[in-house]
Each structure stands twice: as structure tokens, then as C-alpha cells.
C-alpha positions in Angstrom: -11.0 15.1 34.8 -8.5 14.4 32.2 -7.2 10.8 31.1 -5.5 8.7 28.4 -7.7 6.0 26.3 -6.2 2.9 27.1 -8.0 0.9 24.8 -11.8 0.6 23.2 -13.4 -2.3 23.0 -17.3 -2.6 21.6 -18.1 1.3 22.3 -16.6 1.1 25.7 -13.2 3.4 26.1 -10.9 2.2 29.3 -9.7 5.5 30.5 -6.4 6.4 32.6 -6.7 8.9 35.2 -4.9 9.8 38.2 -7.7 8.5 40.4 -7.4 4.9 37.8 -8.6 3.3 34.8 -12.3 4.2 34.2 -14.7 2.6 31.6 -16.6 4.9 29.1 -19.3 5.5 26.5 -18.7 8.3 23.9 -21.4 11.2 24.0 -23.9 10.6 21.5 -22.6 14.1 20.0 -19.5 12.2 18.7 -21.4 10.2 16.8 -23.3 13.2 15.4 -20.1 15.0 14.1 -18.6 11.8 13.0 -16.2 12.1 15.6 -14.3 8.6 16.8 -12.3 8.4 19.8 -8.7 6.1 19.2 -6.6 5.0 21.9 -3.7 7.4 22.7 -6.6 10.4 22.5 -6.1 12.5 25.9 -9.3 13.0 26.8 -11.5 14.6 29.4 -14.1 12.7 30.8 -17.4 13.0 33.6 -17.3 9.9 36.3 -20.5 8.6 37.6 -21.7 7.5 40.9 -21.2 3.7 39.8 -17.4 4.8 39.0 -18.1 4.4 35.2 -17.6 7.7 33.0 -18.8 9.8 30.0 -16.4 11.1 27.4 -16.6 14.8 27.2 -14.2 16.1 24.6 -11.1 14.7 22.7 -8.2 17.3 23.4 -5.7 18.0 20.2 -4.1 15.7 18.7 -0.3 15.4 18.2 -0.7 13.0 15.3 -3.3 10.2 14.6 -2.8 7.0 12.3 -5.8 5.7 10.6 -5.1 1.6 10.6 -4.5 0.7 13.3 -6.7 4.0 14.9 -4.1 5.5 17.3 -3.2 8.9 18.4 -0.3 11.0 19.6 2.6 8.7 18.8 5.8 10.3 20.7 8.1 8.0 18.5 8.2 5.2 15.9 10.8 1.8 16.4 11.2 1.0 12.6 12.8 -2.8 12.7 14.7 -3.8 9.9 17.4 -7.1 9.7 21.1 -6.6 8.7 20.7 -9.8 6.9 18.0 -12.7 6.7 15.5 -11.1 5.2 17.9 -8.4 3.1 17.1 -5.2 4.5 14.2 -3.3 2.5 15.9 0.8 3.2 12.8 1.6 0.8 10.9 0.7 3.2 12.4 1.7 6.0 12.8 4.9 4.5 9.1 5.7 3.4 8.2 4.6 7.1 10.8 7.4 8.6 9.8 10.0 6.2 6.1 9.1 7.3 6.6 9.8 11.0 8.9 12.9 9.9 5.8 14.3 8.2 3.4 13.4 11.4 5.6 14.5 14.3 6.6 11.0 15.2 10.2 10.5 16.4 11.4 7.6 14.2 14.5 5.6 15.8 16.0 2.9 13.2 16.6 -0.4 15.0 19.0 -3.0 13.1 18.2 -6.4 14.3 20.2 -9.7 13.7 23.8 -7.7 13.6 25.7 -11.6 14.7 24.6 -12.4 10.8 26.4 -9.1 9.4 28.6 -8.0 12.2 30.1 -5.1 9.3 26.8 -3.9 8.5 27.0 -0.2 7.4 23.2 0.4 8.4 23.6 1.9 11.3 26.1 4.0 10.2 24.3 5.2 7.4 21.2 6.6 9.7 23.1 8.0 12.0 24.9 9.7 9.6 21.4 10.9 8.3 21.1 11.9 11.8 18.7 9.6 13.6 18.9 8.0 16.7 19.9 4.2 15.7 20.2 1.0 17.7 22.1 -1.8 16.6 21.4 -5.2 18.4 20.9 -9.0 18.4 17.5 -9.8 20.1 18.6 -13.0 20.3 21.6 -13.0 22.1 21.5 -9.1 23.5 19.6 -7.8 26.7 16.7 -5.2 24.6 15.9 -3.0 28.1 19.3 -1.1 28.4 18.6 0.0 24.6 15.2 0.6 24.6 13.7 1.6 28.0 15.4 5.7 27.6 12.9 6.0 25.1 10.2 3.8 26.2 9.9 6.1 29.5 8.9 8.8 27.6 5.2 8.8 26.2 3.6 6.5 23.6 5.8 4.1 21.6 5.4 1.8 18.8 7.5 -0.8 16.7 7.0 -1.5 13.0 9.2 -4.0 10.8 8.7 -6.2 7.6 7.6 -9.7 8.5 11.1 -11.6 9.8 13.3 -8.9 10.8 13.0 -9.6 14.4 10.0 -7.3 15.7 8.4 -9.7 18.1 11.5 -11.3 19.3 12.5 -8.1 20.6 9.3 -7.1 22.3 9.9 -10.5 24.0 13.3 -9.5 24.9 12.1 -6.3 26.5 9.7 -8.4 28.5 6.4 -7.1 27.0 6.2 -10.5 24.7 3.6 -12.5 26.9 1.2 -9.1 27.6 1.6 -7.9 23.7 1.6 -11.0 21.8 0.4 -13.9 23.9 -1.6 -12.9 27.1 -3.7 -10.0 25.6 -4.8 -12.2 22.7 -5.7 -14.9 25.5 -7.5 -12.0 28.0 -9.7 -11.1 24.8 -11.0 -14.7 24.1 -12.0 -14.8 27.9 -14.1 -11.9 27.1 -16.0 -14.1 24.9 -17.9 -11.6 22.3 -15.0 -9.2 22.3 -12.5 -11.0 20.3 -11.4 -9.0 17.3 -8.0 -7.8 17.9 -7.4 -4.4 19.2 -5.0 -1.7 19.8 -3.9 -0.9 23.5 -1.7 1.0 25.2 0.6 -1.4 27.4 2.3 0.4 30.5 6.1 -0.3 30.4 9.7 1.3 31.7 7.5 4.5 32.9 6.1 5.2 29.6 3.6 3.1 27.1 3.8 0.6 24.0 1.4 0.3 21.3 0.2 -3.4 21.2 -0.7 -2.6 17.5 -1.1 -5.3 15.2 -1.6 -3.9 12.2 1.9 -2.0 12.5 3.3 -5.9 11.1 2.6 -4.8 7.9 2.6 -0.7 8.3 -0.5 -0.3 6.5 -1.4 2.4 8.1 -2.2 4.6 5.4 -1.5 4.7 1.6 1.5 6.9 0.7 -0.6 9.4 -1.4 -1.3 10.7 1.5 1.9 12.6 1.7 2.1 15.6 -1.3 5.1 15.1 -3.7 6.0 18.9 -2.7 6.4 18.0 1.3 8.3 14.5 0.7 11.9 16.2 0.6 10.8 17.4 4.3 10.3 14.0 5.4 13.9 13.7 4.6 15.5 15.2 7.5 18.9 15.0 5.9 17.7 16.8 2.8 16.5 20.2 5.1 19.9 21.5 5.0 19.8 22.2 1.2 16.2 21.6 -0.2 16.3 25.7 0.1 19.5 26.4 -2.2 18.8 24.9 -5.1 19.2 26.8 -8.2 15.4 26.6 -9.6 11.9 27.0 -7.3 10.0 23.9 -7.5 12.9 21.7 -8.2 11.8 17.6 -7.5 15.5 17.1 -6.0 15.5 14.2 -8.2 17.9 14.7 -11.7 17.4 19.0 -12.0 21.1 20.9 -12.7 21.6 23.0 -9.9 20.2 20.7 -7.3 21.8 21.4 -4.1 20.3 17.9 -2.8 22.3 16.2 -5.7 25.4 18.4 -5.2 25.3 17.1 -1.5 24.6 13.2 -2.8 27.3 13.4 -5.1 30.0 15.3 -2.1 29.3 12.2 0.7 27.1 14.5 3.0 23.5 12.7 1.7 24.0 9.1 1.8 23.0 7.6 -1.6 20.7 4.8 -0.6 18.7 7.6 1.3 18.3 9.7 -2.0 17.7 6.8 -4.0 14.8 5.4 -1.8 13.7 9.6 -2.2 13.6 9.7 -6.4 11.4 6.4 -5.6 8.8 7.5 -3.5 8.6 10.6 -5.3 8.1 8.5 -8.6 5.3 7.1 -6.8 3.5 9.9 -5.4 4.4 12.6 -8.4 1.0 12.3 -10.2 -1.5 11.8 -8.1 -3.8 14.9 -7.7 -4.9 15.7 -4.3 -8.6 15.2 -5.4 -7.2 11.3 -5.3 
């Protein structure tokens, strides 16, 4: 049968099905090929007369994330503050044109709007055309806003340290399971005590109780080829094709249609900014590195 990893804990892989959650062991053949399972994977699987099960074969994946290990994100909650901390649109830029590139949705959440009730962030992503939601976890009810896209496949939230990440998990009512409870479940385990990732079941869909997201170092950004970044840019992909010159960076060439748009109001310029930077980054690194 067919199933969703839930979580993996020691070499066990807690599986969901239709008939329930079933614990398995990998084939040995995974092993061999140097295969390794990740929560999210949709999976089919053998069940045993004891109820326990076998992995068989890891079906294809939408997209996988090295650290934390997950698989087949449907979309990405990227957290950043209108004001205390300042808001970092680098980084909330490199993150979006991350899940662009991997085929993750990437919805921009603007926390702690009561401090900056003028704030022009979420005006300048929706302009860019994303989804944007624009809240104060501390005084605003998080389900209304959150639970449309929750219900639909595998979410997770990412956000620099004090932007408000947690305290809107806790608004949406998944703070004691994500943050408290399955910290507390794992001690009672005894040896199994490293943190994990697992999929939480929530508004219909599933969260990603993924620690490592706090930081987003999920994988180093020389991972992403300095000719595919303008793609990640989904407000770029109306005029990356009409520049005057093949190969042009989009960064300071006449005849960039990129620029032109920049400099006419239709690309906003924090978004191109952020851009020239991660291209600066990434421009001379060989794929060999």
C-alpha cells in the first residue's frame, strides 16, 4: 500500500496509510544504493502479520531539503517582523527565490504590524505577486489566515530568530504539539531524544515540526547556479527574456529589460537590490564547488 512518512526515528519510519500509521524498517537495498528515506517521502510499503511494515520504494519526489531532511514541501511561510528586529528582505528574499527554484509555494508573512501599522511590506510582495499575510500574532486570531493553506498538503514556517515564528504556531494552536509536547513525548522515549522532523496533522493538511528551519540552514546558496537565480525571481520572468544581450546578469548591463522595469515602478527596488546581492555571492563559484 501507499503512505506518507510521518516521521523516523532510530531506523524506524512511522508510516500514514488509509488503514493507519504503521511502523517501518527500510529495505536493506536502500542502504546499498545509498538511498535515505525523509519524512514527507510518499512511499509504498509491505505490512506484516504483527501490523509492522517494510518500506518498498520511495515514489518521486516534488522537492527535498537536505537539513532538516524533508520532502515534497507544497509551500513555505517565510516570517519576517515589520519592526523589532528590522526586517532582513535579503533574507527573506534568498529564502523565496529558494522555494521558487524547488517548487515550493512561498507565502510572505509580516508579523508584529501593531509596531509599524504603515509598513509597505506587504505591499511590496504582493506587488511582486505573492500571496502575503499581514498580522499581529499577538493580538490577531492566526487560523482564519493560515488554515486555506494549511489544508492543503505539507507546510512549513521559516523566520530569523525574533520575528514572531513560534508565537504564531502557538496562535494557530499547534504551539504545545510543535514546540512543547513533542520535545516532552521524545524524552519519554528515553534513547530517542535527538530532535526530529515530523509531520504534525493540522486544518486538514500537515505542518513541518522542523527545527532546523529557525535558522534556514537548509542548504548553502551555491546550490542555486548564478544563471537560474533571475528565475527564482518571479517578478523578473516577465522581462529576463527581452534584454538586449544573451547572457546578461540583470545586474548594471545597458539594455537590461530587468533594470528598465526597476527604474519604471513595475520591479520593486528592494527586490532587485536583494537580486544584484545574491548574485554577487553566487557569481563565481564553479559547479565543481
Amino acid at each position: 500500500m501507499e503512505g506518507l512518512i510521518l516521521k523516523g526515528i532510530g531506523g524506524f519510519y512511522y508510516v500514514k496509510t488509509d488503514g493507519g500509521v504503521v511502523e517501518c524498517r527500510a529495505r536493506g537495498r536502500f542502504r546499498k544504493d545509498n538511498i535515505k528515506p525523509a519524512v514527507g517521502d510518499r512511499v509504498t510499503i509491505s505490512v506484516q502479520d504483527d501490523g509492522t511494515g517494510y518500506l518498498l520504494e520511495i515514489l518521486d519526489r516534488k522537492n527535498y531539503m537536505i537539513r532538516p531532511p524533508l520532502a515534497n514541501i507544497d509551500r513555505m511561510f517565510i516570517v519576517a517582523a515589520a519592526a523589532s528586529p528590522e526586517p532582513n528582505l535579503l533574507f527573506v528574499d534568498k529564502i523565496a527565490a529558494i522555494c521558487e527554484l524547488k517548487g515550493i509555494d512561498p507565502v510572505i508573512v509580516i508579523n508584529k504590524i501593531d509596531l509599524f501599522p504603515g509598513t509597505p511590506l506587504p505591499g511590496i510582495y504582493a506587488r511582486a505577486g505573492f500571496e502575503t499575510i499581514a498580522l499581529s500574532a499577538e493580538r490577531d486570531d492566526a487560523a482564519p489566515l493560515f488554515s486555506p493553506y494549511i489544508k492543503n498538503g505539507v507546510s512549513a514556517f521559516t523566520g530569523a530568530s525574533g520575528v514572531g515564528k513560534s508565537s504564531i504556531i502557538n496562535r494557530l494552536g499547534l504551539g504545545a504539539e510543535l514546540l512543547v509536547g513533542g520535545v516532552s513525548k521524545r524524552i519519554e522515549r528515553g534513547r530517542h531524544t535527538t530532535r526530529h522532523v515530523e509531520l504534525i496533522e493540522a486544518y486538514g493538511g500537515y505542518v513541518a515540526d522542523t527545527p532546523g528551519f529557525s535558522s534556514y540552514d537548509i542548504e548553502r546558496l551555491s546550490v542555486i547556479d548564478k544563471e537560474e537565480l533571475c528565475r527564482g525571481f518571479r517578478d523578473f520572468l516577465p522581462y529576463i527574456d527581452d534584454c538586449r544581450f544573451t547572457g546578461c546578469s540583470h545586474t548594471k548591463e545597458k539594455g537590461c529589460a530587468v533594470i528598465a522595469a526597476v527604474n519604471e515602478g513595475k520591479i520593486e527596488k528592494t527586490r532587485h537590490s536583494s537580486y544584484c546581492s545574491l548574485y554577487e555571492q553566487i557569481k563565481d563559484i564553479k559547479p565543481w564547488d
